[in-house]
Z-matrix of the N, CA and C atoms (Angstrom, degrees):
N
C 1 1.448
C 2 1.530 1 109.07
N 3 1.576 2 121.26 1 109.48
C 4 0.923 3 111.65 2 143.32
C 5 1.806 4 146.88 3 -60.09
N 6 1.658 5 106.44 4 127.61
C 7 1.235 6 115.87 5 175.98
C 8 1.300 7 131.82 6 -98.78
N 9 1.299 8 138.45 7 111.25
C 10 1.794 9 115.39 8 157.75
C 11 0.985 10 143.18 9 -30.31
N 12 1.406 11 169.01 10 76.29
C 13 0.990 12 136.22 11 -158.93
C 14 1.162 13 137.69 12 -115.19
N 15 1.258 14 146.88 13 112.87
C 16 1.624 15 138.59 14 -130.69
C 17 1.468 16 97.36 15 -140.23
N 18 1.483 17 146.10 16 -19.93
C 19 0.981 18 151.48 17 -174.09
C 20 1.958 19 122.90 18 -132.22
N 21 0.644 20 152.32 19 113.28
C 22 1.823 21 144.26 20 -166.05
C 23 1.510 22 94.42 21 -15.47
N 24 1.065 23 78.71 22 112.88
C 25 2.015 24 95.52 23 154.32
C 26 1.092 25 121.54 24 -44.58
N 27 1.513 26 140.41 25 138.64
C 28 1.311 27 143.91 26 161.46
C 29 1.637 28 104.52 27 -76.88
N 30 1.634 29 102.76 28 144.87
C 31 1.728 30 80.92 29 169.61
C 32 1.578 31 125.27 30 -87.63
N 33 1.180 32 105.15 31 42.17
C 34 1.844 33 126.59 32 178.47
C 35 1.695 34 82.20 33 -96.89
N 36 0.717 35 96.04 34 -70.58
C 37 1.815 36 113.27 35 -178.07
C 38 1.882 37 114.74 36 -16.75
N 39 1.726 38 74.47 37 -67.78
C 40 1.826 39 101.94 38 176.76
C 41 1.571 40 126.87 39 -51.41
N 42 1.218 41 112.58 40 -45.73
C 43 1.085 42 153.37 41 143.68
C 44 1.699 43 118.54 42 -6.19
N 45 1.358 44 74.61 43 -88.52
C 46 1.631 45 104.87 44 171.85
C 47 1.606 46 117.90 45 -55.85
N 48 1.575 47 104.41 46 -43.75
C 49 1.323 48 107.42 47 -178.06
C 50 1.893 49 111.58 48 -78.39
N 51 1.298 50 113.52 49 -15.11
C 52 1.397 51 139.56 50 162.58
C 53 1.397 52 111.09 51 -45.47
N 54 1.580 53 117.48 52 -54.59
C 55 1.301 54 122.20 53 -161.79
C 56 1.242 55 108.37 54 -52.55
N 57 1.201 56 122.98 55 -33.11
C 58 1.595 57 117.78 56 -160.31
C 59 1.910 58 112.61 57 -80.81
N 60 1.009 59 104.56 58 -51.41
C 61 1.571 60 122.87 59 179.52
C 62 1.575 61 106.16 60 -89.79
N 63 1.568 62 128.09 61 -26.86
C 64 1.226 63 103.17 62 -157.62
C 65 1.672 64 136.38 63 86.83
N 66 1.701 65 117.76 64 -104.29
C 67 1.180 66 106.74 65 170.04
C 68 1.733 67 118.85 66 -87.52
N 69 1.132 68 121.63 67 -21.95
C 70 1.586 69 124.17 68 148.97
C 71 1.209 70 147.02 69 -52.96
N 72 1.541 71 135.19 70 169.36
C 73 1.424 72 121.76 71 137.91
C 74 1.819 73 101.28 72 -127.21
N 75 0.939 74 98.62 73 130.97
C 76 1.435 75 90.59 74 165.86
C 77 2.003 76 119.98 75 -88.32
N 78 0.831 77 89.02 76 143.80
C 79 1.884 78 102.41 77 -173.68
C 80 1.047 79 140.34 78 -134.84
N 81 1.352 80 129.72 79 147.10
C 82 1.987 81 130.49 80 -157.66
C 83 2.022 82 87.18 81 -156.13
N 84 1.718 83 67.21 82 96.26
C 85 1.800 84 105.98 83 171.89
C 86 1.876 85 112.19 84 -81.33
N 87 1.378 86 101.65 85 130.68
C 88 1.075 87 120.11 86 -165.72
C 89 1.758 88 92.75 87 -107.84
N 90 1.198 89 128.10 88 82.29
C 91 1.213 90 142.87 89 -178.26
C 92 2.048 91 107.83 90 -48.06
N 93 1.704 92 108.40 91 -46.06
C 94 1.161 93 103.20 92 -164.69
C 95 1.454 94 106.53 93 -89.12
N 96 1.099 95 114.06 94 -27.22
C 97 1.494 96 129.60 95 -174.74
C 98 1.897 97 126.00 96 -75.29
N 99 1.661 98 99.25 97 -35.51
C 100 1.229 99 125.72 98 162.40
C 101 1.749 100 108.93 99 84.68
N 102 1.845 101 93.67 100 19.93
C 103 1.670 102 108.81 101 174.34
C 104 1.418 103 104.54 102 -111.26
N 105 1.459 104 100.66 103 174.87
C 106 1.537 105 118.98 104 -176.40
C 107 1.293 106 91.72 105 -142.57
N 108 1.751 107 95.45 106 169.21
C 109 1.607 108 104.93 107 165.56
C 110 2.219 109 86.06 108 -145.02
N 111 1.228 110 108.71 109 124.01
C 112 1.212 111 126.77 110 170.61
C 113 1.618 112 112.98 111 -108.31
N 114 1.382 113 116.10 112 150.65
C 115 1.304 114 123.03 113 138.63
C 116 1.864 115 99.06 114 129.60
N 117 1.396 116 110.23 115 14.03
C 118 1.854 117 116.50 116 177.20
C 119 1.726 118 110.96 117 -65.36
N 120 1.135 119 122.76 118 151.01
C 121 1.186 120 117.83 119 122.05
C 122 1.252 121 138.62 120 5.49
N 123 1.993 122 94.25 121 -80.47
C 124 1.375 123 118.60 122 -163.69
C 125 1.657 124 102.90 123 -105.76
N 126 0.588 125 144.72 124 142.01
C 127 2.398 126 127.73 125 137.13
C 128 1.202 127 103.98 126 -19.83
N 129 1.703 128 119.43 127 -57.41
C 130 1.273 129 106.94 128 -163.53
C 131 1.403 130 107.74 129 -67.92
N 132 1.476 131 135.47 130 -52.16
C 133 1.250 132 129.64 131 172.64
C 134 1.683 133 113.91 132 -18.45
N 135 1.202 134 112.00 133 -51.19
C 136 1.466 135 123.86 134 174.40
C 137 1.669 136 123.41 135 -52.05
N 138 1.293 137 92.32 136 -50.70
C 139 1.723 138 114.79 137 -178.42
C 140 1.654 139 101.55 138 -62.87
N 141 1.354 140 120.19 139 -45.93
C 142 1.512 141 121.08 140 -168.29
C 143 1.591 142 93.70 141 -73.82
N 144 1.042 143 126.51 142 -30.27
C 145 1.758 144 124.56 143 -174.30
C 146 1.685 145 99.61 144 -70.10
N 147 1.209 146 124.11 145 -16.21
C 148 1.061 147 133.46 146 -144.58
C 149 1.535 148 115.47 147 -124.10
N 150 1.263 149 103.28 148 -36.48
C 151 1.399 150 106.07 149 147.78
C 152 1.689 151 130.57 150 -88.56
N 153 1.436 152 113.19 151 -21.02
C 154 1.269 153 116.17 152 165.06
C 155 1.532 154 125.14 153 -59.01
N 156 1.520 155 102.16 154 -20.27
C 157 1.277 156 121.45 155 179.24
C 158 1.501 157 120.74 156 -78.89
N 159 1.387 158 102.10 157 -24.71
C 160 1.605 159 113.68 158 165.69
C 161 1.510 160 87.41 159 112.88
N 162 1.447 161 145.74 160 59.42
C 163 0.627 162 129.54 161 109.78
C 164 1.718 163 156.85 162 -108.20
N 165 1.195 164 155.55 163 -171.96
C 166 1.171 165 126.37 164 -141.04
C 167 1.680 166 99.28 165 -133.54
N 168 1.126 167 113.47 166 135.97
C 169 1.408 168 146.96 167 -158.94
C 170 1.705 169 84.68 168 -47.09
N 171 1.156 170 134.69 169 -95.89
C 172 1.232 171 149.58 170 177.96
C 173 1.391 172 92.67 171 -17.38
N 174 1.398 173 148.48 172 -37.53
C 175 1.690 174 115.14 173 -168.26
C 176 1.763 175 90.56 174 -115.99
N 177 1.034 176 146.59 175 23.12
C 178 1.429 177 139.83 176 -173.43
C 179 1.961 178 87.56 177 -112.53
N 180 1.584 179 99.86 178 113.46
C 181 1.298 180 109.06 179 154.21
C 182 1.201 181 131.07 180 -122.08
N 183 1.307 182 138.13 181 164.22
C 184 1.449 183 114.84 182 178.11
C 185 1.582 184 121.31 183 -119.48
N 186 1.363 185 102.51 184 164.19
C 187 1.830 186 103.18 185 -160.52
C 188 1.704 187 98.99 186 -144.87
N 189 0.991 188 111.16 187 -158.79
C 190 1.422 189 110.67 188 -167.11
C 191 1.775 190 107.54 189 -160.96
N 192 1.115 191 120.15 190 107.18
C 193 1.474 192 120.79 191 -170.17
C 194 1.626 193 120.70 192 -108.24
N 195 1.396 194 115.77 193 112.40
C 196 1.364 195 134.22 194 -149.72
C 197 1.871 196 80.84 195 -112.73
N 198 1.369 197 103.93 196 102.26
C 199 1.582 198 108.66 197 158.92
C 200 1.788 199 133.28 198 -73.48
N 201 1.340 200 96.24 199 -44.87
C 202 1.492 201 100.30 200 -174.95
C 203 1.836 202 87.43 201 -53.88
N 204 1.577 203 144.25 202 -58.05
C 205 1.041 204 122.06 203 -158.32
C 206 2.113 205 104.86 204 -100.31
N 207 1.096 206 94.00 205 8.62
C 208 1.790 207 94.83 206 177.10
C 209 1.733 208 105.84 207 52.92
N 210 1.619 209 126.65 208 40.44
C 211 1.069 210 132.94 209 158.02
C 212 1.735 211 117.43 210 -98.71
N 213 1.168 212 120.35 211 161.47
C 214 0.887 213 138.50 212 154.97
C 215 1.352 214 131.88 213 -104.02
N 216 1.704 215 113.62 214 144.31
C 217 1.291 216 124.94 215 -179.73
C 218 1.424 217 110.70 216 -103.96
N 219 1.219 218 121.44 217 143.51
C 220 1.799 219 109.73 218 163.22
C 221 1.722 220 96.87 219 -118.15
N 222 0.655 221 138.45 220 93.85
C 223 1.564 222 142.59 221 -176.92
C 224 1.480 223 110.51 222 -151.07
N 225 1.279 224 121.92 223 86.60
C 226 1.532 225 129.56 224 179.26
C 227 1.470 226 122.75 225 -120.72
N 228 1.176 227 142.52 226 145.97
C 229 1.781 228 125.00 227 151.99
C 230 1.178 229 95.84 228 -50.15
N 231 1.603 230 124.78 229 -59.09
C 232 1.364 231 120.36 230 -117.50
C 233 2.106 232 86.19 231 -85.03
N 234 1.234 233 113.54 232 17.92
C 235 1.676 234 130.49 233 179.82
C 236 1.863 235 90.40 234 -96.42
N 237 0.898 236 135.87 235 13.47
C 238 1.543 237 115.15 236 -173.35
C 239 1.512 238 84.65 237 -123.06
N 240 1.816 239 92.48 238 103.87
C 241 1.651 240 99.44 239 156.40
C 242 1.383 241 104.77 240 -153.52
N 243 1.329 242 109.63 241 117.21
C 244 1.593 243 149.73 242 -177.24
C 245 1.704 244 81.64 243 -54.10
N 246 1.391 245 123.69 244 -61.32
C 247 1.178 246 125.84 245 -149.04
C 248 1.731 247 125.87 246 -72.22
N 249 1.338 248 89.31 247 -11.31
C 250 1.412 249 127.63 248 -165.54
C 251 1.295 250 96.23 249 -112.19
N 252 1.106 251 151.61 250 1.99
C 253 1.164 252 155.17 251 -138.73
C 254 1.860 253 124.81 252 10.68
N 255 1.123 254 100.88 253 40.01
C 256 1.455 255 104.04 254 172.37
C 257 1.869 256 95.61 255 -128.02
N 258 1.402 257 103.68 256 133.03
C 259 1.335 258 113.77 257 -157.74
C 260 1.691 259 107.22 258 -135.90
N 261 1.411 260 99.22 259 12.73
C 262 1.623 261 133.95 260 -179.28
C 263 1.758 262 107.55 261 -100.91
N 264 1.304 263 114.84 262 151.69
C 265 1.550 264 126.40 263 148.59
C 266 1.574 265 115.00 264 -55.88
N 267 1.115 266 103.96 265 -44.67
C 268 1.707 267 122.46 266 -170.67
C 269 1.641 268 105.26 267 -92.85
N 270 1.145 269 112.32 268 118.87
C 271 1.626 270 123.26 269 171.34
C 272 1.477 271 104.49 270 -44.86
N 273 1.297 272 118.31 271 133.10
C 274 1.329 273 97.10 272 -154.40
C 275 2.058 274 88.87 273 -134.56
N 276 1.719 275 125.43 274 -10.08
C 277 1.484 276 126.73 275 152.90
C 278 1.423 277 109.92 276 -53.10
N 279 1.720 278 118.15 277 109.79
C 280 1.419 279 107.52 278 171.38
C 281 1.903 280 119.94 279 -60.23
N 282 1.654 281 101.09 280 -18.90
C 283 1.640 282 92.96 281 172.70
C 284 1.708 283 124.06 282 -73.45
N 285 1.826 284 89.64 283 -28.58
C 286 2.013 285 104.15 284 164.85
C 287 0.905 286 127.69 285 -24.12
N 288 1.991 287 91.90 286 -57.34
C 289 1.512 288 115.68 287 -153.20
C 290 1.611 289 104.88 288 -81.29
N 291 1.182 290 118.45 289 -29.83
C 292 1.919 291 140.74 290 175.09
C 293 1.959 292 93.40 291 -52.89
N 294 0.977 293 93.71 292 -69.87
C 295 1.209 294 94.17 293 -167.35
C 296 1.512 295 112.19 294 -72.41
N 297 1.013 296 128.06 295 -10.20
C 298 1.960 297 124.99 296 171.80
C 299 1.489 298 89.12 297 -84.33
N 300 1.853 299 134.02 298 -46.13
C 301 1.006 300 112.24 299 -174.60
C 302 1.461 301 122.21 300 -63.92
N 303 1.110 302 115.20 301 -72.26
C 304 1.792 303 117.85 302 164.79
C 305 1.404 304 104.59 303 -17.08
N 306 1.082 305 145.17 304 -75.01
C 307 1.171 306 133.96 305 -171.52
C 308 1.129 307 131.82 306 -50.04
N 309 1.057 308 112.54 307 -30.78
C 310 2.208 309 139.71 308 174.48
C 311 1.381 310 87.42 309 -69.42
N 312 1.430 311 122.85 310 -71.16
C 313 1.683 312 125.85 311 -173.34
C 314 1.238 313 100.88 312 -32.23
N 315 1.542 314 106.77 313 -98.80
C 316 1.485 315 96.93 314 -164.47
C 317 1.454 316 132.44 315 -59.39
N 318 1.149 317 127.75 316 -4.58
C 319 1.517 318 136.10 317 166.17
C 320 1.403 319 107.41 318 -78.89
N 321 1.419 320 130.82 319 -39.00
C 322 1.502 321 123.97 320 -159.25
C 323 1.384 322 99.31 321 -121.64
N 324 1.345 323 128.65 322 -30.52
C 325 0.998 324 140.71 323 -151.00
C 326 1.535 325 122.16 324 -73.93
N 327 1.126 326 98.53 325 -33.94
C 328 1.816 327 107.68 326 178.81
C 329 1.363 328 145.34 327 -78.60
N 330 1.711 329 89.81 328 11.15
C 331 1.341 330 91.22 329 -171.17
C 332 1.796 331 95.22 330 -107.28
């Protein structure tokens, strides 16, 4: 089940976004907005929740959120943009990567 998430996750939430992967969540970070939507398959599954939502292609990146250890992943396709100058799977701006983490933290992070 994909979730939105714009405020601390419940761990109903977590949970839920669990079902699909198990020990993961996969995620499509909304950099300008300071939301996510977790719990696809894919990233992109995430990203389309995420742009349907009104947000905009250019700030949605994707990451990968490992709870049992409260780390973060930046390792996505939907991370390969030549145009953007990241030309990697892996977010590869150390200020990018600051800001996809912070955002995972306090959204996923607190429970």
């Amino acid at each position: 089940m994909i979730h939105i998430i714009r405020e601390s996750a419940t761990s109903e939430q977590i949970e839920e976004m669990l079902e699909t992967l198990g020990s993961y969540i996969k995620l499509a970070v909304d950099i300008e907005q300071g939301s996510l939507a977790g719990g696809g398959e894919l990233h992109a599954d995430c990203e389309v929740v995420l742009l349907k939502d009104g947000s905009r292609q250019a700030d949605v990146w994707g990451a990968d959120w490992f709870p049992f250890t409260k780390e973060v992943g930046f390792e996505s396709l939907i991370n390969i943009r030549p145009s953007q100058n990241n030309r990697s799977m892996e977010i590869q701006d150390p200020a990018l990567r600051e800001r996809v983490s912070r955002i995972v933290q306090n959204l996923l992070g607190r429970i």
